[in-house]
TORKOL-4160 file (C-alpha; in steps of 0.2 Angstrom, whole numbers, padded with zeros to 4 digits, m for minus):
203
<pt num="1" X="0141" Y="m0127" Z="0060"/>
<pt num="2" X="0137" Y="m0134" Z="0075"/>
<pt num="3" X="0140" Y="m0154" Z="0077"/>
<pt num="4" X="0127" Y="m0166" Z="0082"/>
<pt num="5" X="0129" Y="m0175" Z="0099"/>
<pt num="6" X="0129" Y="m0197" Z="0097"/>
<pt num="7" X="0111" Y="m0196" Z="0102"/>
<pt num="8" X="0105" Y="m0184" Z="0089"/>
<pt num="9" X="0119" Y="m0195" Z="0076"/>
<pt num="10" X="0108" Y="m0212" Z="0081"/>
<pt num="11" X="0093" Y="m0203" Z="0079"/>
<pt num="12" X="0097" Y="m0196" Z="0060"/>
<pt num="13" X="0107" Y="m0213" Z="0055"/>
<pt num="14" X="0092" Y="m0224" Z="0060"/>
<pt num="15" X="0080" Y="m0211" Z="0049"/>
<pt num="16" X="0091" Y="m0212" Z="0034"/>
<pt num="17" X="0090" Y="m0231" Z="0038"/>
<pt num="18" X="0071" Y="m0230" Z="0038"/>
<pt num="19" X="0070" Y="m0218" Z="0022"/>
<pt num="20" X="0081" Y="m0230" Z="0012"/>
<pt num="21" X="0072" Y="m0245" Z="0018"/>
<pt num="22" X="0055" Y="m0238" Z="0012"/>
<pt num="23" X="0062" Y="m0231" Z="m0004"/>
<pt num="24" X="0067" Y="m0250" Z="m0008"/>
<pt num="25" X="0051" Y="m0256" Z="m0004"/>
<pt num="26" X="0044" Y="m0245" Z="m0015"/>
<pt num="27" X="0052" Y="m0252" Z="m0027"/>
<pt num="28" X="0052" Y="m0266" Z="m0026"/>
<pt num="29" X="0032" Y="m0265" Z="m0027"/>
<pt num="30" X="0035" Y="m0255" Z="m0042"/>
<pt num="31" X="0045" Y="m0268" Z="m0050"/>
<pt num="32" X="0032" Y="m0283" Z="m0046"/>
<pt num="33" X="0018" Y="m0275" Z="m0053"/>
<pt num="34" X="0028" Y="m0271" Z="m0069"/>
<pt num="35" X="0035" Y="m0287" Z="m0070"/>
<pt num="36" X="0017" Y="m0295" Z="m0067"/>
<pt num="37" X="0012" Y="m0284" Z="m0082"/>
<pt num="38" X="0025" Y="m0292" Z="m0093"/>
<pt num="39" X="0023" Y="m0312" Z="m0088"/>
<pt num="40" X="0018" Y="m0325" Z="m0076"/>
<pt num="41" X="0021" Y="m0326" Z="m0058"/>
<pt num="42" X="0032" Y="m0342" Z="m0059"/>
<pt num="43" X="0042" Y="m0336" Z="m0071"/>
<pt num="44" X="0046" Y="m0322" Z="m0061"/>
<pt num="45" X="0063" Y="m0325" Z="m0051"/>
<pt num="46" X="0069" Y="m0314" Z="m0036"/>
<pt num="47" X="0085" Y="m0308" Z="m0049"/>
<pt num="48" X="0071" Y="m0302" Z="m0061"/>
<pt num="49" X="0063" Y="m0292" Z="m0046"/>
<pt num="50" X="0082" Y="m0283" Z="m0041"/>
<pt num="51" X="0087" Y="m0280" Z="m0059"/>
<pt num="52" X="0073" Y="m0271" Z="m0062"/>
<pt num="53" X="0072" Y="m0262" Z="m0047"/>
<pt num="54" X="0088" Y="m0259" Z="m0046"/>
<pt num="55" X="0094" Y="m0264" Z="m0031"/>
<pt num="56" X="0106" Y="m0279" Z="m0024"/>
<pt num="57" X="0099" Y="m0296" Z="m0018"/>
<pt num="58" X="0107" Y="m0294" Z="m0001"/>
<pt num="59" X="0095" Y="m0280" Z="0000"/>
<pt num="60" X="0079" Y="m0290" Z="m0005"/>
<pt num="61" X="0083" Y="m0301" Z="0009"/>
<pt num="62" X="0084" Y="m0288" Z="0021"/>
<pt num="63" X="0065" Y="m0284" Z="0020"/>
<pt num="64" X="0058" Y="m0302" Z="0011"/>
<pt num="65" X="0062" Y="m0322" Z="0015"/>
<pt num="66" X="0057" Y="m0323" Z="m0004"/>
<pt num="67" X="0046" Y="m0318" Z="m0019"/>
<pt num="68" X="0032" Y="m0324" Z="m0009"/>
<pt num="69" X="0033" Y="m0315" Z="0005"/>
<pt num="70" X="0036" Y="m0299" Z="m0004"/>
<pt num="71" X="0020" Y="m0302" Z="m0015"/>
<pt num="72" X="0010" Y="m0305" Z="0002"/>
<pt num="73" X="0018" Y="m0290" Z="0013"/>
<pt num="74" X="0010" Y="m0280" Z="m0003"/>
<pt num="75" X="m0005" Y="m0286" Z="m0005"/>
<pt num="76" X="m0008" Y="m0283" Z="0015"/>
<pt num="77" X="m0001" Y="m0267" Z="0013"/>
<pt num="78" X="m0013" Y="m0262" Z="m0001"/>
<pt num="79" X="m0029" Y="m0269" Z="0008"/>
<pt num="80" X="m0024" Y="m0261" Z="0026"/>
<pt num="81" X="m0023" Y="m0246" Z="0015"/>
<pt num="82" X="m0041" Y="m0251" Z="0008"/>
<pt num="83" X="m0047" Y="m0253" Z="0025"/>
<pt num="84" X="m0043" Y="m0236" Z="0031"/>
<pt num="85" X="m0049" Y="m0227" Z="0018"/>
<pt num="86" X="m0067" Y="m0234" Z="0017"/>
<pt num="87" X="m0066" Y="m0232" Z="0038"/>
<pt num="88" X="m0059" Y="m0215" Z="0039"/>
<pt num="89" X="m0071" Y="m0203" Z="0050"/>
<pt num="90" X="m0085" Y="m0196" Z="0039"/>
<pt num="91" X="m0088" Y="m0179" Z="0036"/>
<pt num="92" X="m0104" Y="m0171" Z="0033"/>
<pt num="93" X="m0102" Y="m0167" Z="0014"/>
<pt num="94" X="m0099" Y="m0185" Z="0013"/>
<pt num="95" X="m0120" Y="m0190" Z="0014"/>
<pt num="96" X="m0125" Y="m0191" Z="m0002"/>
<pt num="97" X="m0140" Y="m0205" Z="0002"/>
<pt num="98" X="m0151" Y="m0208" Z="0015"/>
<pt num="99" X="m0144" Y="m0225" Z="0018"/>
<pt num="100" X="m0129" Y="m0228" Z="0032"/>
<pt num="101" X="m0120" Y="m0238" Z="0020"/>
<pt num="102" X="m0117" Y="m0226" Z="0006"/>
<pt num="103" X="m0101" Y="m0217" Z="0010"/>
<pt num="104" X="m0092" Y="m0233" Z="0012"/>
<pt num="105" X="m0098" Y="m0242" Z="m0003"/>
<pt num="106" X="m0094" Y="m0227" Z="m0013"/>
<pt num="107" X="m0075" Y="m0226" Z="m0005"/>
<pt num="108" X="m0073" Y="m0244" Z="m0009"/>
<pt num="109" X="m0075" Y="m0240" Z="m0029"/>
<pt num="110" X="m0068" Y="m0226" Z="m0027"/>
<pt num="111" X="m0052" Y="m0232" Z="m0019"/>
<pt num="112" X="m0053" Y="m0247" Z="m0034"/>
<pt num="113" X="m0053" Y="m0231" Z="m0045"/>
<pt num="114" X="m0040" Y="m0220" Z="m0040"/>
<pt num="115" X="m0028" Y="m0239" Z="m0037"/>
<pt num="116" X="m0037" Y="m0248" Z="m0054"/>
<pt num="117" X="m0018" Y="m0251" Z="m0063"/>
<pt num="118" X="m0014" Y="m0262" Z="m0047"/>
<pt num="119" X="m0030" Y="m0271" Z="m0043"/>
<pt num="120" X="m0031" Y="m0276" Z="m0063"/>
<pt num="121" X="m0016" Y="m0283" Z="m0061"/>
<pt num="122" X="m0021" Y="m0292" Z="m0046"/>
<pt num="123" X="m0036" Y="m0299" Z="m0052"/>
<pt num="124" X="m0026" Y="m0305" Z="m0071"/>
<pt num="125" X="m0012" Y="m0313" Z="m0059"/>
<pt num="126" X="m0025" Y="m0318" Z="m0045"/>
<pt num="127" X="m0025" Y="m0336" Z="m0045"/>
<pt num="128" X="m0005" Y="m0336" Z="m0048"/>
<pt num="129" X="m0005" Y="m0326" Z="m0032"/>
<pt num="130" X="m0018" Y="m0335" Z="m0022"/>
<pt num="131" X="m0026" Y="m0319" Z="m0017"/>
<pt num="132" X="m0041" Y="m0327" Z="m0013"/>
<pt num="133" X="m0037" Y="m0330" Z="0007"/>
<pt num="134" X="m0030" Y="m0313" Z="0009"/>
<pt num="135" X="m0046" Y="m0304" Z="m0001"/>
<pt num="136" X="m0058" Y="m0316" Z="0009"/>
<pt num="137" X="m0050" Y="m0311" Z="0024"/>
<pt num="138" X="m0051" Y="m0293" Z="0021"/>
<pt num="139" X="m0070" Y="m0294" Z="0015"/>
<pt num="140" X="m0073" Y="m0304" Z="0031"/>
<pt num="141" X="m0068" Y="m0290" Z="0044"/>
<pt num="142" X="m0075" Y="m0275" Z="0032"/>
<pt num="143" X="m0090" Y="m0285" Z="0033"/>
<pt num="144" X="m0092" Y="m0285" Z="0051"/>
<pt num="145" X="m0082" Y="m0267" Z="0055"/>
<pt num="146" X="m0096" Y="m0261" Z="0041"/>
<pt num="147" X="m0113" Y="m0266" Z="0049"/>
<pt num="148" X="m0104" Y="m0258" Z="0066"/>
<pt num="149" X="m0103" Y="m0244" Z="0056"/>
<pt num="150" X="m0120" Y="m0243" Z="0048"/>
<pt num="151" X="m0130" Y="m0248" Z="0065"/>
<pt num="152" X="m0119" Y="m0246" Z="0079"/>
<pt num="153" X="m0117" Y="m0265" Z="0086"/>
<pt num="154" X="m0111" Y="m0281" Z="0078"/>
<pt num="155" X="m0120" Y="m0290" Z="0066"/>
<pt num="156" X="m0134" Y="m0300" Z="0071"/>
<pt num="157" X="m0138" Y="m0318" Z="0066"/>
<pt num="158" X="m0157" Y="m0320" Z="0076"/>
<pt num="159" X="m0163" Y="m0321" Z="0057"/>
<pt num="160" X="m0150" Y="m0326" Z="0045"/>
<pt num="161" X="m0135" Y="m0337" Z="0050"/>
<pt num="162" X="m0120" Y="m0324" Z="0052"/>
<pt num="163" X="m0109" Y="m0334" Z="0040"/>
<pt num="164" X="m0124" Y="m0336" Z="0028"/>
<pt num="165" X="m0127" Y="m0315" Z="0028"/>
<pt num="166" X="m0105" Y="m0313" Z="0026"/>
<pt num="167" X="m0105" Y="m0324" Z="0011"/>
<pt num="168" X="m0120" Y="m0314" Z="0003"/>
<pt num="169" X="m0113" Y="m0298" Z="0005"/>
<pt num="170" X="m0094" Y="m0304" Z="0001"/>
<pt num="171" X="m0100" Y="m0314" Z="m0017"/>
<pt num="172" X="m0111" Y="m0299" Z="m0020"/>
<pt num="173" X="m0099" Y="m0286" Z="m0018"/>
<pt num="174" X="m0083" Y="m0295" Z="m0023"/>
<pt num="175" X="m0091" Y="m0302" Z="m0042"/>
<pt num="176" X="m0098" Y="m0284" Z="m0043"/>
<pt num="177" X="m0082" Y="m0275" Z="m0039"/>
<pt num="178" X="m0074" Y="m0290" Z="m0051"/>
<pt num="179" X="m0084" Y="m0286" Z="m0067"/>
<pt num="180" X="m0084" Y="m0268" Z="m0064"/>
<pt num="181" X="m0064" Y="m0267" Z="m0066"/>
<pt num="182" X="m0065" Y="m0277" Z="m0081"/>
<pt num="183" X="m0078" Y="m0271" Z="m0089"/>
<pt num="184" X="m0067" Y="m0253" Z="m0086"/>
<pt num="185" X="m0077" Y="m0246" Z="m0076"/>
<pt num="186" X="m0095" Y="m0242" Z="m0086"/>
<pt num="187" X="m0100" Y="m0233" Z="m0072"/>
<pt num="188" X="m0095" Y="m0220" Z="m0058"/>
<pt num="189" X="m0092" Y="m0225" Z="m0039"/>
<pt num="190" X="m0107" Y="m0214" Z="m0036"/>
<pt num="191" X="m0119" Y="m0226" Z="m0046"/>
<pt num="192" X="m0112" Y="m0243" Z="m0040"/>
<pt num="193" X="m0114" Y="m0237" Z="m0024"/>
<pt num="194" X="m0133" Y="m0231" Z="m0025"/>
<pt num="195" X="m0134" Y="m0247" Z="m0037"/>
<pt num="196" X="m0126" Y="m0261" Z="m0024"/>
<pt num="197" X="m0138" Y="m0251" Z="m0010"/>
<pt num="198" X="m0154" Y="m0255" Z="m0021"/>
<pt num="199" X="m0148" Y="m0272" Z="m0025"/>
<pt num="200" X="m0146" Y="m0277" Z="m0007"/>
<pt num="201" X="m0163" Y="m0270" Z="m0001"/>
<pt num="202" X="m0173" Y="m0277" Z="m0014"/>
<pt num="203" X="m0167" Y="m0296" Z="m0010"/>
């Protein structure tokens, strides 16, 4: 077998570094949300976190300051994630409506879909989390990147005062997305999206 040169050694440590560093974030995401399942954020300690991911605390504190940081990192995480899959390029089979803005209404419930053990959880333990500022700021940018998307320029407040248009949209969107998780989903991301489109035209 032949033996790797020190360059090719650096190149395959620092990717087993990498792999293992991902594999115990993953768990550790894994382990908040069950634990978020079974009690209260401020009963949750960073040893209930390790234990039941299975890891050492020296290894938490490799990737997170605290408990805090780790729920925050995740929540980014899972709305970047959001974010690229309502703004991914749009293929042809995706137009369904007439309207600009159906595709990415109908990716948002369906991404709240395919993620709904998660975003239930977020939104039992929301308050205990403070997601609000990192939700708001998500809806704030999808809000503007959306209206780019629909009419190719930013939005324009001639009419309507831009922050008075955002915080529409945003309490529209956000109660709706709200009730339809708890409500367990009545209805298919194809209907909430033709349904938020009439809503919004008709006021």
């Amino acid at each position: 077998m032949k033996k790797m040169g020190r360059g090719e050694r650096l190149v395959a440590d620092c990717y087993r570094g990498d792999k293992r560093a991902t594999e115990s974030k993953q768990q550790l995401r894994k382990a908040l949300f069950q634990l978020l399942k079974e009690k209260e954020w401020g009963k949750i300690s960073v040893q209930d976190l390790t234990n039941k991911a299975g890891i050492h605390r020296t290894t938490f504190y490799q990737h997170y300051e605290d408990k805090f940081d780790l729920a925050q990192q995740v929540m980014d995480e899972m709305f970047d994630v959001m974010k690229t899959a309502i703004f991914a390029p749009v293929h042809e089979s995706e137009w369904k409506s007439d309207h600009a803005a159906y595709v990415y209404i109908y990716r948002f419930y369906q991404h709240l879909q395919e993620h709904e053990e998660e975003y239930q959880i977020l939104l039992k333990r929301g308050r205990e989390l403070n997601i609000h500022q990192t939700a708001s700021a998500f809806f704030e940018e999808s809000f503007t990147l959306g209206l780019e998307e629909v009419t190719g320029s930013p939005p324009d407040p001639q009419h309507v005062p831009l922050e008075m248009q955002k915080q529409f949209v945003i309490s529209a969107y956000v109660g709706t997305a709200e009730w339809w998780l708890r409500k367990g989903r009545p209805y298919s991301p194809d209907f909430m999206a033709s349904s938020m489109i009439q809503l919004i035209e008709n006021h």
